[in-house]
RODO-2510 file (C-alpha; in nm, 4 decimals, decimal comma):
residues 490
     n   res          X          Y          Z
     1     x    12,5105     9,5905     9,8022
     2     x    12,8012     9,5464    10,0112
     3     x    12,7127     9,8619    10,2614
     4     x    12,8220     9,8926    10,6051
     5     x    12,4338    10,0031    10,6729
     6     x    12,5432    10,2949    10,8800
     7     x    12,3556    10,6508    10,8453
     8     x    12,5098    10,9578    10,8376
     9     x    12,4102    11,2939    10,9860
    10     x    12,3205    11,5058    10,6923
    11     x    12,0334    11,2074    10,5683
    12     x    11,9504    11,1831    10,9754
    13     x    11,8693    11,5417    10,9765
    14     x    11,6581    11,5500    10,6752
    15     x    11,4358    11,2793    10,8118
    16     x    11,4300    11,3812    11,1295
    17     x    11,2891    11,7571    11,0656
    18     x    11,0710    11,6336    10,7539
    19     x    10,9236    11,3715    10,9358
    20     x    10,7883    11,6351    11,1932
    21     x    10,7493    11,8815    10,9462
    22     x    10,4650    11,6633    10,7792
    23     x    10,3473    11,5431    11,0485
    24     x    10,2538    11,8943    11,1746
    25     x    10,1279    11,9472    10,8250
    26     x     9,8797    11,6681    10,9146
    27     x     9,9902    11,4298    10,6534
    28     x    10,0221    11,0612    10,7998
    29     x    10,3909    10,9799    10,8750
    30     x    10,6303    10,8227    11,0934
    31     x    10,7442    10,9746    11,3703
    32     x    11,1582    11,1323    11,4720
    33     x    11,2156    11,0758    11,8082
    34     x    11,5524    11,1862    11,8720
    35     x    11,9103    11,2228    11,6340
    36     x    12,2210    11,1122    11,7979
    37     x    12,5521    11,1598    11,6066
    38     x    12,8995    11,0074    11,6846
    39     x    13,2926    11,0792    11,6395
    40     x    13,3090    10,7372    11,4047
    41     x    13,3182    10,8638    11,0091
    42     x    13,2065    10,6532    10,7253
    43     x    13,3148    10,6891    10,3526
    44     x    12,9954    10,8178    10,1422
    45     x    13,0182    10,9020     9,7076
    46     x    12,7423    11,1775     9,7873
    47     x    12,7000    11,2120     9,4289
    48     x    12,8096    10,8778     9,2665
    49     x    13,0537    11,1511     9,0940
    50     x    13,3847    10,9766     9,2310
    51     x    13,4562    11,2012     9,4996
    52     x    13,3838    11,0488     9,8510
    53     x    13,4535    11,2285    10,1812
    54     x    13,3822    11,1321    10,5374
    55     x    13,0985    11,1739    10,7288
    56     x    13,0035    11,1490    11,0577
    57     x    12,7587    10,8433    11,1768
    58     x    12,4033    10,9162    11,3342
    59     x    12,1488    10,7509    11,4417
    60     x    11,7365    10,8511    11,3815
    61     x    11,5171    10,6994    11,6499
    62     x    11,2253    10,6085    11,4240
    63     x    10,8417    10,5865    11,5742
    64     x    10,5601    10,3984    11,3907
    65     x    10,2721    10,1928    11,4836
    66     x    10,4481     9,9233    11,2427
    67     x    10,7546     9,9343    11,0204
    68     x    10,5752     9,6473    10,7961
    69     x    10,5751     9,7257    10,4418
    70     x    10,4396     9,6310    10,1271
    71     x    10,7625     9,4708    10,0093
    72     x    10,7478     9,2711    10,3363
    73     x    10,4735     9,0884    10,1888
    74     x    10,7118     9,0197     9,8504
    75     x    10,9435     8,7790    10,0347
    76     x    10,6802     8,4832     9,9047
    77     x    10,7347     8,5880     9,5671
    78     x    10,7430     8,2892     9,2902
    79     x    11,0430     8,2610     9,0604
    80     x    11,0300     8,5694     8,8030
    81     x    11,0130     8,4399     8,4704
    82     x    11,2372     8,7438     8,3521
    83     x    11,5001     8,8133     8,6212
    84     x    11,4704     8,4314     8,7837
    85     x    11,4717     8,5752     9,1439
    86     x    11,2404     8,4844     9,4048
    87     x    11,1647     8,6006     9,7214
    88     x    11,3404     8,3878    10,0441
    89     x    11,0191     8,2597    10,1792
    90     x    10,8600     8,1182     9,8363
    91     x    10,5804     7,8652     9,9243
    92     x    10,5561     7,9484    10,2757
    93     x    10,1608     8,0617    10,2571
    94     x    10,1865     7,9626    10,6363
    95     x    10,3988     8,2499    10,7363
    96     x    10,2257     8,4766    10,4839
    97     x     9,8817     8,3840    10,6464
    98     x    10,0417     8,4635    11,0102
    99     x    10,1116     8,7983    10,8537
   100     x     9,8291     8,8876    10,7524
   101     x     9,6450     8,7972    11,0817
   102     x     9,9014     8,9945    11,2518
   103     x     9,8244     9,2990    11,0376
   104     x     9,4456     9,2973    11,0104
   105     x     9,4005     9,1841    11,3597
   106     x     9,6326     9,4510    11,5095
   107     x     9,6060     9,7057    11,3054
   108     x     9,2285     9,7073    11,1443
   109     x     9,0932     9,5597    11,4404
   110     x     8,7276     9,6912    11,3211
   111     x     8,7813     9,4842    10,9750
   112     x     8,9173     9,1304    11,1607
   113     x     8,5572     9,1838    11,3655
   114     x     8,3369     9,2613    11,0954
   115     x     8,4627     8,9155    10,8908
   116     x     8,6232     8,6673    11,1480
   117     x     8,4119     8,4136    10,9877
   118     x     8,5313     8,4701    10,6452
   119     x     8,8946     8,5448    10,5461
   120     x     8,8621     8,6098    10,2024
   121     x     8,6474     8,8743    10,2533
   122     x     8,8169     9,0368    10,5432
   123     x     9,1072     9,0053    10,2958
   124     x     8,9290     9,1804    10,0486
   125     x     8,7964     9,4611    10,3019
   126     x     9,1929     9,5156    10,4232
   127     x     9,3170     9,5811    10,0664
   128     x     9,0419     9,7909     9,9845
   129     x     9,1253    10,0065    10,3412
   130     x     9,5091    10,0351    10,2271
   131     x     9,3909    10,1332     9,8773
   132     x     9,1737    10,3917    10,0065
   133     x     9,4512    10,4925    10,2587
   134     x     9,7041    10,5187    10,0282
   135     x     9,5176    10,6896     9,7765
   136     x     9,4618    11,0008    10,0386
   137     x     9,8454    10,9811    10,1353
   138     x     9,9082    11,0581     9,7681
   139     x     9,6948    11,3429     9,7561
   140     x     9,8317    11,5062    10,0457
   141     x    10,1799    11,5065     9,9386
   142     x    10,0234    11,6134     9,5371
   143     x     9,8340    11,9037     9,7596
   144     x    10,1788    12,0372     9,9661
   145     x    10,4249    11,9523     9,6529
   146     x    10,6273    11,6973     9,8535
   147     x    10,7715    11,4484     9,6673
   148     x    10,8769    11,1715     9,7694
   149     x    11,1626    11,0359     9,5505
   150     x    11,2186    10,6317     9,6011
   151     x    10,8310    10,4798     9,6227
   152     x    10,9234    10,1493     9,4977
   153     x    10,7079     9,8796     9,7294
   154     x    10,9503     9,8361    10,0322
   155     x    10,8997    10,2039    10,0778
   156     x    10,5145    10,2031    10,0903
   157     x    10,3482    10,1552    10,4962
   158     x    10,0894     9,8773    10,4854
   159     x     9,9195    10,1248    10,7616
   160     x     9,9436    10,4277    10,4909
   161     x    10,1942    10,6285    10,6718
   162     x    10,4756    10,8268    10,4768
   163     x    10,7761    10,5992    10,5587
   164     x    11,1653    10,6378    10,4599
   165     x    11,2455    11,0016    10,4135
   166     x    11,5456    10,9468    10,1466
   167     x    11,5951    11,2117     9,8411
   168     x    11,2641    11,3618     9,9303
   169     x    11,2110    11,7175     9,8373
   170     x    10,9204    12,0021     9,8822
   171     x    10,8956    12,1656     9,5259
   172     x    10,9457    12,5073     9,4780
   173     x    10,8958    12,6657     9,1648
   174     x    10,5859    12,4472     9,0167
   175     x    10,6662    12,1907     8,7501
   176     x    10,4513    11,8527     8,7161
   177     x    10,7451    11,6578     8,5885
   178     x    10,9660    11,7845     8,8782
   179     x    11,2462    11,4775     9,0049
   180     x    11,3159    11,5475     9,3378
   181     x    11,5578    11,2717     9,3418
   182     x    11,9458    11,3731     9,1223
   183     x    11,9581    10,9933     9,0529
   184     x    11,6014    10,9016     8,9160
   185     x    11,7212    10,9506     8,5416
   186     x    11,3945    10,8316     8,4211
   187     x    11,1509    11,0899     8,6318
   188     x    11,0105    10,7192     8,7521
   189     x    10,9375    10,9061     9,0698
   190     x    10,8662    11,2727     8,9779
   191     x    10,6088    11,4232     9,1195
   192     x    10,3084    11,3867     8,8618
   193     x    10,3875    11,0384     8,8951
   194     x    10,3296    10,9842     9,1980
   195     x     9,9755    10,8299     9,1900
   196     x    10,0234    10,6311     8,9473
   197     x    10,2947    10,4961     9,0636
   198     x    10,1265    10,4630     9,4397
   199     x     9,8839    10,2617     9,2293
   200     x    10,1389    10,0081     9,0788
   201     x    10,2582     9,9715     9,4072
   202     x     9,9315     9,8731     9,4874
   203     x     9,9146     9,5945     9,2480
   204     x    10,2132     9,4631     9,3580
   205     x    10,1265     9,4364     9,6697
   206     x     9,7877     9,2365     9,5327
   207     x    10,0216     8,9784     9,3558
   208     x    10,1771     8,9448     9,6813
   209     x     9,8822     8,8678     9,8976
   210     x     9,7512     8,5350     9,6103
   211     x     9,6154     8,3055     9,7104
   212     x     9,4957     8,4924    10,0476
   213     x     9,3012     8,7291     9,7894
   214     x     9,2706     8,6230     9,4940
   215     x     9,4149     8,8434     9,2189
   216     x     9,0311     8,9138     9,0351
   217     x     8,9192     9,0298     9,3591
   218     x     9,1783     9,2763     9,4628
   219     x     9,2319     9,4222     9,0808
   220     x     8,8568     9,5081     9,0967
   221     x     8,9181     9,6899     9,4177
   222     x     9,1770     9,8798     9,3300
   223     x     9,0225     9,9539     8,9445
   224     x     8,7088    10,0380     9,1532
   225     x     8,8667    10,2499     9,4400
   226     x     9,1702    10,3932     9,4123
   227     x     9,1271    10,6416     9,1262
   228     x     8,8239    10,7868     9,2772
   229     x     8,9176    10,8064     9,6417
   230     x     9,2828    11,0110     9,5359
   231     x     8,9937    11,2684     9,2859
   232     x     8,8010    11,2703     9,5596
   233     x     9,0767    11,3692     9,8021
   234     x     9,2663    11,5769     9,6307
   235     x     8,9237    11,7699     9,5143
   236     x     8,8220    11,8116     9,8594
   237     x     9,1574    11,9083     9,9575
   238     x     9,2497    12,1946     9,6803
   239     x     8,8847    12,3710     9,7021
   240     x     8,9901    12,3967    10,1314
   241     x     9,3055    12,5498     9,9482
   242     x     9,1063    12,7797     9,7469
   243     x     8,8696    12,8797    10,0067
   244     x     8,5981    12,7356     9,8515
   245     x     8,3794    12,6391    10,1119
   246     x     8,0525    12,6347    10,0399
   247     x     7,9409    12,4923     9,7025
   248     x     8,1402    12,2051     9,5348
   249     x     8,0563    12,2733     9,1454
   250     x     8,1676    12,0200     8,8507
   251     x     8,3991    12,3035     8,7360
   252     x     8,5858    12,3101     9,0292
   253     x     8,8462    12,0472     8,8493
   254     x     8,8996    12,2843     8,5915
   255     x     8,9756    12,5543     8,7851
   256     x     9,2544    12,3581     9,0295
   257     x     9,4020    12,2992     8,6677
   258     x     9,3969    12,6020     8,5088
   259     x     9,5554    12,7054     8,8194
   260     x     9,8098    12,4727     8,8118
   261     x     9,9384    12,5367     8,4709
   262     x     9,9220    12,9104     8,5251
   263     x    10,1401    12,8613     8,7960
   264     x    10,3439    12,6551     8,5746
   265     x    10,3715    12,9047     8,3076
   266     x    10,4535    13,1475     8,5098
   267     x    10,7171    12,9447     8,7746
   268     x    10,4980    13,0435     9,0170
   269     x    10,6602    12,9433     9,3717
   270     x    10,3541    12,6524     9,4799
   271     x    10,3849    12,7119     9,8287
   272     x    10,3963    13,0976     9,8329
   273     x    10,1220    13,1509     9,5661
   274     x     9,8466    12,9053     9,7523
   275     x     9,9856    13,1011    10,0516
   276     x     9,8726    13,4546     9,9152
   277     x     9,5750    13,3464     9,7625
   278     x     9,4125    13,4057    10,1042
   279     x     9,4847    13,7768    10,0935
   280     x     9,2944    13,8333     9,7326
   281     x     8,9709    14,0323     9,7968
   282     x     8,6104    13,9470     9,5776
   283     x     8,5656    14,2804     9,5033
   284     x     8,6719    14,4886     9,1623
   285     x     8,8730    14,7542     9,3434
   286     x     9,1148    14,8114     9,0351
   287     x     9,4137    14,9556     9,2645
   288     x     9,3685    14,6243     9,5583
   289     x     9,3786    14,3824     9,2082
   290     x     9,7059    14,6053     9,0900
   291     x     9,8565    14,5620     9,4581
   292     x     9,7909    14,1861     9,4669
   293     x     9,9204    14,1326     9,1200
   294     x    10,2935    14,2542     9,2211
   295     x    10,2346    14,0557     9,5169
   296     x    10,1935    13,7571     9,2956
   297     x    10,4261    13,8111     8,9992
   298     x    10,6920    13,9092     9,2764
   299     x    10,6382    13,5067     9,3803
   300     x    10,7105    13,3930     9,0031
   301     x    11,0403    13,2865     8,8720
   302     x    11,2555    13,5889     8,7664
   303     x    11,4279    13,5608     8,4071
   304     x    11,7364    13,5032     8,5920
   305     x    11,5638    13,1818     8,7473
   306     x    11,4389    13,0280     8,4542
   307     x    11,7392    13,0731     8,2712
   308     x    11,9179    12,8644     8,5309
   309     x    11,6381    12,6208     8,5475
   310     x    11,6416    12,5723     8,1778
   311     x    12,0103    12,5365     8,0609
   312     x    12,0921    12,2582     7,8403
   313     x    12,2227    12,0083     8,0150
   314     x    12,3953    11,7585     7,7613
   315     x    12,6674    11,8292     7,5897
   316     x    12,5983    11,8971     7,2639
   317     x    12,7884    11,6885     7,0691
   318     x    12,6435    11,3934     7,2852
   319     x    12,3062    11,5412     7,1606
   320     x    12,3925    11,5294     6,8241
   321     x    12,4863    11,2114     6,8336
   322     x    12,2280    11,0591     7,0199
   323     x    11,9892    11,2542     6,6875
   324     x    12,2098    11,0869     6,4736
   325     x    12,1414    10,7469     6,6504
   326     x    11,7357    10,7857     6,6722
   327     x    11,7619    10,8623     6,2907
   328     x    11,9703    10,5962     6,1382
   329     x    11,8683    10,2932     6,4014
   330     x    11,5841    10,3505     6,5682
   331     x    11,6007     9,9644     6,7253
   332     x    11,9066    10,0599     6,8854
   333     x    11,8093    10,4257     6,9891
   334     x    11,4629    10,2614     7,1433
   335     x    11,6947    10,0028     7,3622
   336     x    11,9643    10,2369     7,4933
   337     x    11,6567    10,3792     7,6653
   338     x    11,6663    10,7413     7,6500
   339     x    11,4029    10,9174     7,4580
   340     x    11,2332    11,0638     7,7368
   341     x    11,5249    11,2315     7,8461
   342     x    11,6631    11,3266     7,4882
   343     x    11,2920    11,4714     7,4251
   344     x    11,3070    11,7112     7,7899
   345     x    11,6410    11,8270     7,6429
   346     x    11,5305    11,9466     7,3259
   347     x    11,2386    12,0955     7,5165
   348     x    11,5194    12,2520     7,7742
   349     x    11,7261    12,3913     7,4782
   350     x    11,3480    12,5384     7,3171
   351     x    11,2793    12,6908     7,6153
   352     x    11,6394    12,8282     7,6667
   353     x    11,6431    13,0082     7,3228
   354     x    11,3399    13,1687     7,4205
   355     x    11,4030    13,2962     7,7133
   356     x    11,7474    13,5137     7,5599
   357     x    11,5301    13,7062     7,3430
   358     x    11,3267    13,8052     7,6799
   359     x    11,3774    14,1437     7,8474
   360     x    11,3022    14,1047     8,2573
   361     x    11,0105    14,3085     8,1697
   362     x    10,8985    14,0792     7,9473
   363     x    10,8536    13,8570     8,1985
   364     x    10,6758    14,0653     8,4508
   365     x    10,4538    14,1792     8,1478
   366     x    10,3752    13,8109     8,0370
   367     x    10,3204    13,6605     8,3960
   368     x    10,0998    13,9739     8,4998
   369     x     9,8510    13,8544     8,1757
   370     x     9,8401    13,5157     8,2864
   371     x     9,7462    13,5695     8,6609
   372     x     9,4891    13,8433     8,5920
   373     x     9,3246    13,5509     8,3587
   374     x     9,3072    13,3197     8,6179
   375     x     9,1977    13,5475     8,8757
   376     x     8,9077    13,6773     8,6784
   377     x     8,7809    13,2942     8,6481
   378     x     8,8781    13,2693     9,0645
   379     x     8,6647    13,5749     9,1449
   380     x     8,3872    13,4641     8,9516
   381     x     8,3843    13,1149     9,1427
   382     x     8,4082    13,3407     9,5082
   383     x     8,1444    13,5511     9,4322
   384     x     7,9131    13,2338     9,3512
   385     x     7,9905    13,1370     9,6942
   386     x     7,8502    13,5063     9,8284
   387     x     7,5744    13,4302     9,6910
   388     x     7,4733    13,1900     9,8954
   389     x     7,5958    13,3413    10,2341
   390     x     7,3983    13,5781    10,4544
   391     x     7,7018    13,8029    10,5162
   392     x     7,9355    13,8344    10,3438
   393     x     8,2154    13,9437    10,5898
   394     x     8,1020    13,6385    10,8404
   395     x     8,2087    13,4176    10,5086
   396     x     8,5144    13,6227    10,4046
   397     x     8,6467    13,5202    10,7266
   398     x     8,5749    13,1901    10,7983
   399     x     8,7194    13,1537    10,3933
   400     x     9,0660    13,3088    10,5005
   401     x     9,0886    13,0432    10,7647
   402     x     9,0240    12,7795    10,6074
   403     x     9,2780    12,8804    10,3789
   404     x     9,5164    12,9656    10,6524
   405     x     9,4796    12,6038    10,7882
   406     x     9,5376    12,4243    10,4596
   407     x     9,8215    12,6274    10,2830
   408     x    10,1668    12,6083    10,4869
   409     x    10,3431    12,9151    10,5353
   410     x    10,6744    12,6745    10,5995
   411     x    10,7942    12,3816    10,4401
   412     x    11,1300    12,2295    10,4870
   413     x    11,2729    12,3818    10,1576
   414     x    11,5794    12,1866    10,0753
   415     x    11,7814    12,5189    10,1022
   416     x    11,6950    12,5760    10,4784
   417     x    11,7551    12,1735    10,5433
   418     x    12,1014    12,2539    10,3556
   419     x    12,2052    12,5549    10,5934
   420     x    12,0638    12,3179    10,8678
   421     x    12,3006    12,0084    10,8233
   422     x    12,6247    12,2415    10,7059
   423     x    12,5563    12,4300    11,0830
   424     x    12,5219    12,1033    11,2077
   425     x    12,8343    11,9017    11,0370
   426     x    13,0472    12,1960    11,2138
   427     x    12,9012    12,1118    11,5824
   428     x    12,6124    12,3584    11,6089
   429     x    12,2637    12,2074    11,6293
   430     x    12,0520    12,5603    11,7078
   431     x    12,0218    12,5583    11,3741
   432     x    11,8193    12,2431    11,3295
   433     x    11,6609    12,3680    11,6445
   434     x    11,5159    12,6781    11,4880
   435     x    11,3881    12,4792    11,1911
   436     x    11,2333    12,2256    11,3895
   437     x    11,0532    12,5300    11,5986
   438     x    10,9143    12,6419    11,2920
   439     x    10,7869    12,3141    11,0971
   440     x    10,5758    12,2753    11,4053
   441     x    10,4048    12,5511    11,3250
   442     x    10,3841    12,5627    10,9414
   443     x    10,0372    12,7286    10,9354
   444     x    10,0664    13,0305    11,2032
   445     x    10,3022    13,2918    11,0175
   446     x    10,5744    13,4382    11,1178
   447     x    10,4264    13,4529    11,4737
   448     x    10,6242    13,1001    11,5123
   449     x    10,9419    13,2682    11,4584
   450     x    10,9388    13,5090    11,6917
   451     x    10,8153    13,3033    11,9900
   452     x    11,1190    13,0200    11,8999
   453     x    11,3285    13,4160    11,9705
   454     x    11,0922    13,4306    12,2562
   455     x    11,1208    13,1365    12,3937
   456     x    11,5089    13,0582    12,3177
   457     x    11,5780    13,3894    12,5100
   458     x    11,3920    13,2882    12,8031
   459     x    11,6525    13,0057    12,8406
   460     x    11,8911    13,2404    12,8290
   461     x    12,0869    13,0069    12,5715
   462     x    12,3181    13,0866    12,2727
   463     x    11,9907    12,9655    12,0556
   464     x    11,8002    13,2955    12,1125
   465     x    12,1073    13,4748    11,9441
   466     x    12,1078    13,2336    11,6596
   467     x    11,7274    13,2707    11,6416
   468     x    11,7748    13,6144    11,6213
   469     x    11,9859    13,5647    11,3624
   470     x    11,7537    13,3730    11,1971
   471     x    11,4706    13,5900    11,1703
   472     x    11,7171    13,8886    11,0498
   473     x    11,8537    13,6631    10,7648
   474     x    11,6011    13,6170    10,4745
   475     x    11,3071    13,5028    10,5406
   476     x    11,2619    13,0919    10,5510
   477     x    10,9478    13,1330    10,3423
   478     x    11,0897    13,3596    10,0874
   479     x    11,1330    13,2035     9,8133
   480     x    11,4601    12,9833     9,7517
   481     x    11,8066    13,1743     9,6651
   482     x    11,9595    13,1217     9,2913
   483     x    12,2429    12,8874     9,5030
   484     x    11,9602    12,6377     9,5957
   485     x    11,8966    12,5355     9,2233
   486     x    12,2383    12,3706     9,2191
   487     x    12,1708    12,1658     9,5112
   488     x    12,1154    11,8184     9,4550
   489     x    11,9539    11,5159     9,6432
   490     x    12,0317    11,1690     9,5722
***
């Protein structure tokens, strides 16, 4: 694409604290090992809008057990009959079989033992690992509302790590069809996509590996595995979430969902709310439900919020004419492509008008109905678990940590990445610092904060000031301020 292939500091310091940041979430990644920026400046369009500016160059010292990819794989690729590209190596099954030695062998050692005699079926045994693998990647990103925002094959680990941290983005108010990435016009990548795609990726990567595996053998697999390994996951996953640790009942699904949407129709803030959830007692105390209620709503998006996250976007005159089109030539309207997007606008201008007939009381009012819904159906579910305890304190607790251990207090909201890089772009890196501190410790409250203070002061550096600072400033898991709404990742 005619790029000088140079990185530039405010992409290096995404990757570099989100990297860490999921690593200490637990969620298999690839490693930062150190940033180092430079003097030189290279030209970047940040928002393909036609106004470029200069940025400084950086470099991100990457660390995986293998950089190999999916897409590496695609370099044998036959002649597309649509596009009439191929991939460089075409016909060269010799280097593709050296690959996949190299792969199995080094990095699913116990698979290239258990069927050395037998290649198809160690083969078949390797894509079924990756399947699984990948299938549990997905639902730990689905379970912490990252997203990833480019998973096209070349960006997929053949080791099932989280690889190339580009227009990635934590969500913050809940939406299923959230786009994390400002040039994805087509929500290809949002985040309820992102099994399914995983799962095309997958079958990619199956055409890739013919004849090595024959196609029949690895579509089975994946028809077989992957769907129920991500439910599985992702089940297993949201009840640890929900404290739900000692019965696994069929309705458990249903109540993850009804979650979910509440959350949704409420723009409940997905980190925050799982957060609280820990804090919400079995018993009927009236006044503790009324206390935990404001606690909840005051995690829900204000009128003020929505309003900004449901403005019309188009112009409407474009809109009209784009109605126009879809009524008097369909054919035409269906090729241009955009009935998805015209569809989410008409929704957007629905929910607009709406909302300006809403009082802020309204609001409170509405959301406060939903959650007490939900919680009635959540309380019902805990106290099945008491049942089948011998004390119920001695399972109250160990409930609350499991909870504390599987919902993040932190996540590298793209607002406190923002201040982060704009610190950093004007020579001070404490900022970054601070962050970093604190993503390594997403689970332990704002006990992390204070020893980075602690600790930073012990040094008797500048960075316990700025930590300070920090700490005084709101909150970095509060949720995000009006300004972060406009920000945009491409």
């Amino acid at each position: 694409r005619q790029a000088d292939g140079r990185k530039v500091l405010r992409s290096s310091i995404r990757e570099f604290l989100c990297s860490e940041a999921m690593f200490h979430l637990g969620i298999p990644t690839t490693r930062a090992g150190t940033c180092v920026t430079s003097d030189s400046k290279v030209v970047r369009d940040i928002f393909y809008d036609g106004n470029p500016k200069n940025e400084r160059c950086t470099v991100v010292l990457r660390i995986a057990s293998t950089f190999l990819r999916f897409g590496s794989f695609e370099i044998f690729k036959p002649t597309d009959a649509y596009t009439g590209r191929k991939g460089p190596s075409v016909d060269r099954n010799d280097i593709r079989i050296q690959m996949l030695d190299y792969v199995i062998g080094t990095f699913y050692p116990e698979i290239q033992e258990a069927y050395s005699d037998n290649s198809i079926q160690r083969n078949a045994a390797f894509f079924k690992e990756i399947t699984k693998r990948t299938a549990r990647l997905v639902a730990e990103w689905q379970c912490v509302g990252f997203c990833h925002g480019v998973l096209n094959t070349d960006n997929m680990s053949i080791v099932g790590l989280t690889i190339d941290y580009g227009p990635f983005g934590f969500m913050d108010r809940y939406d299923p069809d959230h786009i994390c990435n400002g040039s994805d016009n087509t929500g290809r990548y949002a985040y309820n996509k992102q099994p399914e795609i995983c799962k095309w990726n997958l079958g990619k990567l199956a055409e890739a590996l013919v004849p090595e595996l024959p196609l029949e053998i690895s579509e089975l697999i994946l028809e077989e595995e992957y769907d129920a390994e991500f439910e599985k996951h992702y089940l297993q996953k949201m009840r640890k979430k929900l404290g739900l640790i000692q019965l696994q009942l069929e309705d458990d699904k249903k109540l993850v969902s009804e979650l979910l949407e509440t959350m949704h129709l409420t723009g409940g803030d997905f980190t925050n709310i799982f957060f609280l959830l820990s804090s919400f007692s079995v018993d009927s105390d009236p006044s503790r439900l009324e206390d935990f209620l404001e606690k909840l709503v005051g995690q829900c998006a204000s009128l003020e919020e929505l309003k900004v996250a449901f403005k019309p976007q188009m112009d409407p005159r474009q809109l009209s004419m784009m109605l126009m089109l879809a009524q008097s030539n369909p054919q035409l309207f269906a090729l241009i492509g955009t009935k998805a997007n015209i569809n989410k606008e008409l929704e957007r201008i629905e929910q607009f008008s709406k909302l300006q007939q809403l009082t802020a009381a309204d609001i409170v009012s509405r959301n406060q109905r939903h959650w007490k819904e939900w919680l009635e159906k959540y309380r019902v579910r805990l106290q099945k678990e008491v049942e089948n305890v011998g004390s119920a304190d001695v399972w109250n607790t160990d409930r609350v940590k499991v909870m504390n251990s599987n919902n993040p207090k932190y996540i590298l909201r793209n607002y406190i990445a923002q201040n982060a890089i704009e610190a950093a772009e004007n020579g001070d890196f404490s900022e970054v610092r601070n962050v970093l501190k604190l993503l390594e410790n997403p689970f332990q409250g704002i006990e992390s904060a204070r020893e980075a203070e602690e600790e930073a002061e012990e040094e008797g550096t500048t960075a316990g000031a700025c930590a300070q600072e920090a700490t005084s400033r709101a909150s970095y898991c509060s949720k995000p301020p009006l300004w972060a709404a406009e920000l945009c990742v491409t």
